[in-house]
SELO-784512 format. One record per residue: residue in one letter; residue number from 1; x negated, y negated, z negated of N, C-alpha, C in turn. Coordinates in pm, whole numbers, always signed. Example, Ala and Ser with C-alpha at 12.3 -4.5 7.8 and 13.67 -1.06 7.14 Angstrom:
<recs>
+------+------+--------+--------+--------+--------+--------+--------+--------+--------+--------+
! resn ! resi !    n.x !    n.y !    n.z !   ca.x !   ca.y !   ca.z !    c.x !    c.y !    c.z !
+------+------+--------+--------+--------+--------+--------+--------+--------+--------+--------+
!    a !    1 !  -1319 !   +569 !   -780 !  -1230 !   +450 !   -780 !  -1320 !   +330 !   -780 !
!    s !    2 !  -1285 !   +225 !   -708 !  -1367 !   +106 !   -714 !  -1290 !     -3 !   -787 !
+------+------+--------+--------+--------+--------+--------+--------+--------+--------+--------+
</recs>
This chain:
<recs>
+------+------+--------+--------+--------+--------+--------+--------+--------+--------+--------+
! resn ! resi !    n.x !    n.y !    n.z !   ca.x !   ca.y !   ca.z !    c.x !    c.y !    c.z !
+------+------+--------+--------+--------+--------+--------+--------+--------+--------+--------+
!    x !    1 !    -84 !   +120 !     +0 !     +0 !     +0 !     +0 !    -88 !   -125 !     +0 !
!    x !    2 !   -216 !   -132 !   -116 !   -245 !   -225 !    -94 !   -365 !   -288 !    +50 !
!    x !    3 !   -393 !   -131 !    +89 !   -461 !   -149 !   +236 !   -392 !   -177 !   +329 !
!    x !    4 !   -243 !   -188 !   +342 !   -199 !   -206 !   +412 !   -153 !   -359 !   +406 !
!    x !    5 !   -148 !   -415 !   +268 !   -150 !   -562 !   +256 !   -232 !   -631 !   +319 !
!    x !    6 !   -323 !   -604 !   +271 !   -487 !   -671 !   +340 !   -508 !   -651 !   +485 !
!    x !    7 !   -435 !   -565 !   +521 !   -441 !   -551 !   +715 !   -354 !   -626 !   +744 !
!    x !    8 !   -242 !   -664 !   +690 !   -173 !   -768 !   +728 !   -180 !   -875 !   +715 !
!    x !    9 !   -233 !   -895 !   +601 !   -299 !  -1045 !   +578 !   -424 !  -1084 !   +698 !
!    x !   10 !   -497 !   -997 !   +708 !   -645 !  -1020 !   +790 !   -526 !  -1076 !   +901 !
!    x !   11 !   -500 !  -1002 !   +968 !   -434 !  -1005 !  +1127 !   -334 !  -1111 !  +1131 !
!    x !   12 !   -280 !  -1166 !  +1014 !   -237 !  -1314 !   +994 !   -317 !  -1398 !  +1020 !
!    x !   13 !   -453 !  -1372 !   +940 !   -528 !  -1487 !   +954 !   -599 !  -1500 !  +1083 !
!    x !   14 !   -653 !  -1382 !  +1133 !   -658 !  -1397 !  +1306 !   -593 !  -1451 !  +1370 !
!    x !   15 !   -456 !  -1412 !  +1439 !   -370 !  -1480 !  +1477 !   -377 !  -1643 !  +1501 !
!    x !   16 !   -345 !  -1705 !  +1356 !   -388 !  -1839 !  +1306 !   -459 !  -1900 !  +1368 !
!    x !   17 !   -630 !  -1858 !  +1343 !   -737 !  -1866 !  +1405 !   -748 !  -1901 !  +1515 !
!    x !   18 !   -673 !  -1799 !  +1584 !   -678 !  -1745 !  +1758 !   -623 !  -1904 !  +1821 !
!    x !   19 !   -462 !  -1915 !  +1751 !   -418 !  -2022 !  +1804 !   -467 !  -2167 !  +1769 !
!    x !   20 !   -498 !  -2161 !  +1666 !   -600 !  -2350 !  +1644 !   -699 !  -2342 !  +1682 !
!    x !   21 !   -800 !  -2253 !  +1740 !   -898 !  -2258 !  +1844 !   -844 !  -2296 !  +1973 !
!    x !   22 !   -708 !  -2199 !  +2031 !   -652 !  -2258 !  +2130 !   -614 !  -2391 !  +2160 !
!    x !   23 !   -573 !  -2450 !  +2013 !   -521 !  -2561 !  +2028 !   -627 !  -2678 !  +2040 !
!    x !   24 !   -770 !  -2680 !  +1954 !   -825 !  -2713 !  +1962 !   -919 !  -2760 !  +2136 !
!    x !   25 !   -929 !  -2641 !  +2190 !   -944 !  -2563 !  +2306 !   -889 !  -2704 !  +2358 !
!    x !   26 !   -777 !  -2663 !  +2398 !   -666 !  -2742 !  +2449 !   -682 !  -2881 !  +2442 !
!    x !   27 !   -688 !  -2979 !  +2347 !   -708 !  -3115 !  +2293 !   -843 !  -3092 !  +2361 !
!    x !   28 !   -962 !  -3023 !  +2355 !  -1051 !  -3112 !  +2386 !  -1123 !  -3139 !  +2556 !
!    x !   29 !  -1017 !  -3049 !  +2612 !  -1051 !  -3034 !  +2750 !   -940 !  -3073 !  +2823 !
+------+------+--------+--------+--------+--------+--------+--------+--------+--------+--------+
</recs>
């Protein structure tokens, strides 16, 4: 259970990541 928290949490925070890099990405080009 609680490994399965923490895989969900990680892959939240990827996600996240993924897209404010994009966004960033985005704004600066």
């Amino acid at each position: 259970m609680e490994l399965d928290l923490k895989l969900a949490i990680s892959i939240t925070v990827i996600v996240f990541a993924v897209l404010i890099a994009c966004g960033v990405i985005a704004i600066a080009s």
